[in-house]
Structure formats: structure tokens, C-alpha cells
N, C-alpha and C positions, 0 to 999 in steps of 0.2 A: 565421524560415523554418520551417516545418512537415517533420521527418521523413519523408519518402515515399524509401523503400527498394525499389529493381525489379531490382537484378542479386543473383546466386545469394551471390555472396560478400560481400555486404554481411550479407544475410539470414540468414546461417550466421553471422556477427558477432553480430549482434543474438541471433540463440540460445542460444550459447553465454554470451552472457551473463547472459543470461534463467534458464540454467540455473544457473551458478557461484553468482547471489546467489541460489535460491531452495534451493541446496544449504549456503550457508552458516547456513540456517535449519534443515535437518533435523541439523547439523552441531550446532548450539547446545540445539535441543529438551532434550535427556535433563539439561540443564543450569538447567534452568529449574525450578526446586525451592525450599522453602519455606528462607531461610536462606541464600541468594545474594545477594551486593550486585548491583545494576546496573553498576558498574563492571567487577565479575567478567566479565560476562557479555558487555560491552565489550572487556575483552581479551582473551578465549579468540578473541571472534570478529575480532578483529582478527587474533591471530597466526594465524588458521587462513586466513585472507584474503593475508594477507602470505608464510608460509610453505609450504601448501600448496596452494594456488590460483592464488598467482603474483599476485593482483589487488590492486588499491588501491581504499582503501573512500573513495567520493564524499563523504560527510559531512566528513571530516577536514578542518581548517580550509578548509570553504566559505565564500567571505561573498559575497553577495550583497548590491550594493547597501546602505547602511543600518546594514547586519547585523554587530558582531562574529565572528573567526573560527568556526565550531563546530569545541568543541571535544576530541570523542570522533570513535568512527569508526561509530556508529551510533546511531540513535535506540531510546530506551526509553521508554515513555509507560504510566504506572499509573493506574490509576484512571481518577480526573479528571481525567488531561493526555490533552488531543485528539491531539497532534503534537508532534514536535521536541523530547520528552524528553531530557535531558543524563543520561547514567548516572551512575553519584555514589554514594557509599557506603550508600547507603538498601537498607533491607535486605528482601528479599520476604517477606510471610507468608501464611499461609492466608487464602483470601479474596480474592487480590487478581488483577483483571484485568490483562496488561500487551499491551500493542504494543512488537514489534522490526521498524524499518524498518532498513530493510539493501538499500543500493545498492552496487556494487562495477564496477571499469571494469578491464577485461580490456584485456592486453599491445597489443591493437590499436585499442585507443583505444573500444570499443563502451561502454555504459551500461546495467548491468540493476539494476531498481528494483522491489523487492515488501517487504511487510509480512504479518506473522502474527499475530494475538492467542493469547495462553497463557492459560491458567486455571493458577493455583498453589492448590493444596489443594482445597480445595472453597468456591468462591466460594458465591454465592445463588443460587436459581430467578432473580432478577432478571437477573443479569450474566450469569448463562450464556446466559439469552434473548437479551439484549441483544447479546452477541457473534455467537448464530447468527442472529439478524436483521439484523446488520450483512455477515457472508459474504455471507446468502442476495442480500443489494441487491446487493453486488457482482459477483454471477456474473449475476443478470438484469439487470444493466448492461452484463455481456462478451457475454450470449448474443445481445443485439437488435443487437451489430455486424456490417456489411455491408458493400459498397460499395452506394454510394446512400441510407445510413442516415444523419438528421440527427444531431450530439449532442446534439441537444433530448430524444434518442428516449433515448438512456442515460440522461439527467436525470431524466425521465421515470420511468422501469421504476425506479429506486432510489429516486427521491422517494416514489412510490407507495406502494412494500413498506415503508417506513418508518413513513409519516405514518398507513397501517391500522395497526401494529404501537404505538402513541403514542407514536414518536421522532418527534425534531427532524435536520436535517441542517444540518452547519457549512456556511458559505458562503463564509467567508474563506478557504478552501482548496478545491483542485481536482486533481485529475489533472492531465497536461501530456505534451504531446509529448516523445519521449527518442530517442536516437538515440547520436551522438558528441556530443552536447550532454548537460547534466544535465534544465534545464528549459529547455524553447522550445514553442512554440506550435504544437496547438492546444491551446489549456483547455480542458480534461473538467469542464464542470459537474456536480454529483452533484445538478440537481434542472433541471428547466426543462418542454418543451410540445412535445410530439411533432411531431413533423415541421416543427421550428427548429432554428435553426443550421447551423453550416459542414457541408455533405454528407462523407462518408468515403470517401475512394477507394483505390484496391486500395495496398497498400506501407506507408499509414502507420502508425507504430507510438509506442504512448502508453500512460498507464498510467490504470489506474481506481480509484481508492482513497478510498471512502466514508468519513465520518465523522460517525456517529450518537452522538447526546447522547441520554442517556435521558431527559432533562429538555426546560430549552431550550435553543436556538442557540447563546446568546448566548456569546461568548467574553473573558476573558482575558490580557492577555499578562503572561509576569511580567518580574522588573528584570534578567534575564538575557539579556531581547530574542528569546531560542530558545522557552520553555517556553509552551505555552500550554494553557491549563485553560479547564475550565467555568466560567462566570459563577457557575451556582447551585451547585457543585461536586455536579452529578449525574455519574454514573459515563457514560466516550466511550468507542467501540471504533473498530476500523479495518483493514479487510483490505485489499492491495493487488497488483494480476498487471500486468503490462507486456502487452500486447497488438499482437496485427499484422494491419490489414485482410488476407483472401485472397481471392482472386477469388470466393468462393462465399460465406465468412462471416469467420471469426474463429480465428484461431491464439493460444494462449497460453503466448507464451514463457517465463512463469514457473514452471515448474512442474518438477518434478524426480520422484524415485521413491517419497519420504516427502511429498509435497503434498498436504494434506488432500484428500479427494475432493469432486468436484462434488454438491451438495446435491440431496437428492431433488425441492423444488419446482421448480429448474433443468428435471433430467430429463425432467421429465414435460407442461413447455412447450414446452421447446426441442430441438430437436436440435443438441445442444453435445456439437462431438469434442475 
């Protein structure tokens, strides 16, 4: 069943949690330095989720179907790992791209789901492209939501900014509806044909969360069943916002007081509040 939220108090749910996990990212930032384990970075944000947030982090032993528990309370992905990084004693250095996905579920049962990419030290002209071409997909993927918008049309606007820029986009993974659920339906494809797919109507709330391969597509999985990496192990990034159709366009409940800003090529197409 699809997410579609219409009374005041659900809404204010959904926000607040929107808010909590994208504050447990401005919370970990200053921590993100050359010389940090993933694990480190694992627990701060655990006890800062647990102790002063009040919230419990959705990763921790999830299994879906198939899946062994995971088991951290958040995803850390370097490099080559597209998604579902396990934090682990591996230590960051200069140079290295990472993804922290950070879901957290507030006392009332709500779901807030966003990812950030860090640069540690001074990566390449490459990675750094690569990171801001992957945001940039991301926000013209939040800006073309409406009601009456197909998600063919998000597909679209991110497939697009990608495949100019010579990325690949992973296809084994998606966005997905969030609510009091973790994942339910609809799939956010991050590539498809304008004006396909399921229409968008006012309430529902999902997330958007690209993942461009500098390389190719191809993916991956390793004997941990979580970890998945590039085929040709070229460097993947991944930005991701929880979103909520509004009667006019698009609310992004992820977003907090340290939230990177909306990108200038965003601005200057869209009118995105």
C-alpha cells in the first residue's frame, strides 16, 4: 500500500522525522575526518539517535526477506560501495568518498530516511564531480514532483543529468515509499520516460535517492549479502531526501539547518521551496 498521508497530524509525523534523521547527519559531519573508523562513526550516531533524539535507527537488525539481520545502525558506503555499507574497522583517508544513510523511527512510530556523501581530505577533480553530479540528479528529480506528475518524469530528469555528465545509474535499487513502513510502494525509479508511470497525488511521501556509478551499472553483491560494490570497482555516490507531494509541488521533509543547499542548476529551472 502506498503512503498517502492527508490529516495535519500524521504530516507533522512525517516531519519531524524528516527532520530528526537529517539532524543526525549535521550531528556526525565535524566527525567525519581522515583517521576515523566506520565503526566510530556508527556509534556516535547511534548513541546520539538513542540518547538524545529519543529515536531508534531503522537499519539495526533489519532483515528483509532473504537477508541476514543488518548489523549496525547505519549504512557507510566508500568508494566503490553503491549502498548498504556495514561500518567495520576500516579506517578513512584522504581521498576517500563515503555515503551515510541514516533512517531513524521517532516514538510515534514515523520513518525518516536521507543520505549525505562526505569528501574526506581532498578527494580528485573526479569524485568531487561525481558527488556534485549525483546531488545535482537528485534535487531535479525532487523539483519535477507534483500532483499529476508521472515517476517516469523523476526517472527521467536524473537519468538525463547523469548519462550527459558520463555516469551510469544503478537499477537494482530505487527510492520507495516510507511512511510507518520502512520500504512499501511506490518504487522511485532513478531512470525511465517522461510522462510513465504511477501519477503522484497530493499526501504521498517517498524518498529519492540516486546512485551514479562513474563507470558502469553493473553491480556486485558481496558474501555479507548487505555490501554492494561496483562491478568495475569505479567510484558510486548517493544523495537521498524523503519527500511529500503538496497540493502545488513538493515539500522536503529532509532537510534541517546544516542541509547542504539547493544547487544552483536546481534554482535556476525550478522553482523549488
Amino acid at each position: 500500500m502506498k503512503p498517502l498521508f492527508t490529516n495535519s497530524t500524521d504530516l507533522d509525523g512525517m516531519r519531524e522525522a524528516g527532520r530528526l534523521a537529517s539532524e543526525v547527519l549535521d550531528f556526525i559531519t565535524p566527525h567525519l575526518q581522515i583517521g576515523v573508523s566506520t565503526e566510530k562513526i556508527d556509534r556516535l550516531c547511534h548513541e546520539y539517535m538513542r540518547d538524545v533524539q529519543k529515536t531508534i535507527p531503522a537499519p539495526l537488525n533489519y532483515q528483509p526477506p532473504g537477508y541476514p539481520p543488518f548489523p549496525k545502525s547505519i549504512c557507510t558506503s566508500v568508494n566503490d560501495v553503491i549502498c548498504h555499507g556495514i561500518p567495520s574497522d576500516r579506517i578513512l583517508k584522504s581521498g576517500d568518498i563515503v555515503n551515510l544513510d541514516i533512517t531513524v523511527i521517532t516514538e510515534d512510530g514515523f520513518y525518516g530516511d536521507t543520505s549525505r556523501m562526505f569528501l574526506i581530505g581532498e578527494p580528485s577533480i573526479l569524485a568531487k564531480r561525481l558527488c556534485q553530479i549525483t546531488y545535482e540528479c537528485m534535487w531535479l528529480g525532487i523539483a519535477v514532483v507534483k500532483p499529476g506528475a508521472r515517476l517516469g518524469d523523476i526517472g527521467f530528469a536524473i537519468q538525463n543529468h547523469a548519462e550527459k555528465a558520463g555516469y551510469s545509474i544503478v537499477r537494482e535499487y530505487c527510492g520507495h515509499g516510507i511512511g510507518k513502513v520502512f520500504h512499501q510502494d511506490p518504487q522511485i525509479l532513478h531512470y525511465g520516460r517522461q510522462g510513465q508511470g504511477e501519477e503522484l497525488l497530493e499526501g504521498m511521501t517517498f524518498t529519492i535517492e540516486p546512485m551514479i556509478n562513474a563507470g558502469k551499472r553493473d553491480i556486485r553483491t558481496m558474501p555479507d549479502m548487505w555490501t554492494v560494490k561496483t562491478k568495475d570497482r569505479s567510484l558510486s555516490a548517493q544523495w537521498e531526501h524523503t519527500v511529500l507531494v503538496t497540493a502545488t509541488g513538493v515539500e522536503v521533509l529532509t532537510k534541517s539547518d546544516r542541509s547542504p543547499p539547493i544547487p544552483e542548476i536546481v534554482k535556476h529551472k525550478f522553482n523549488v521551496i
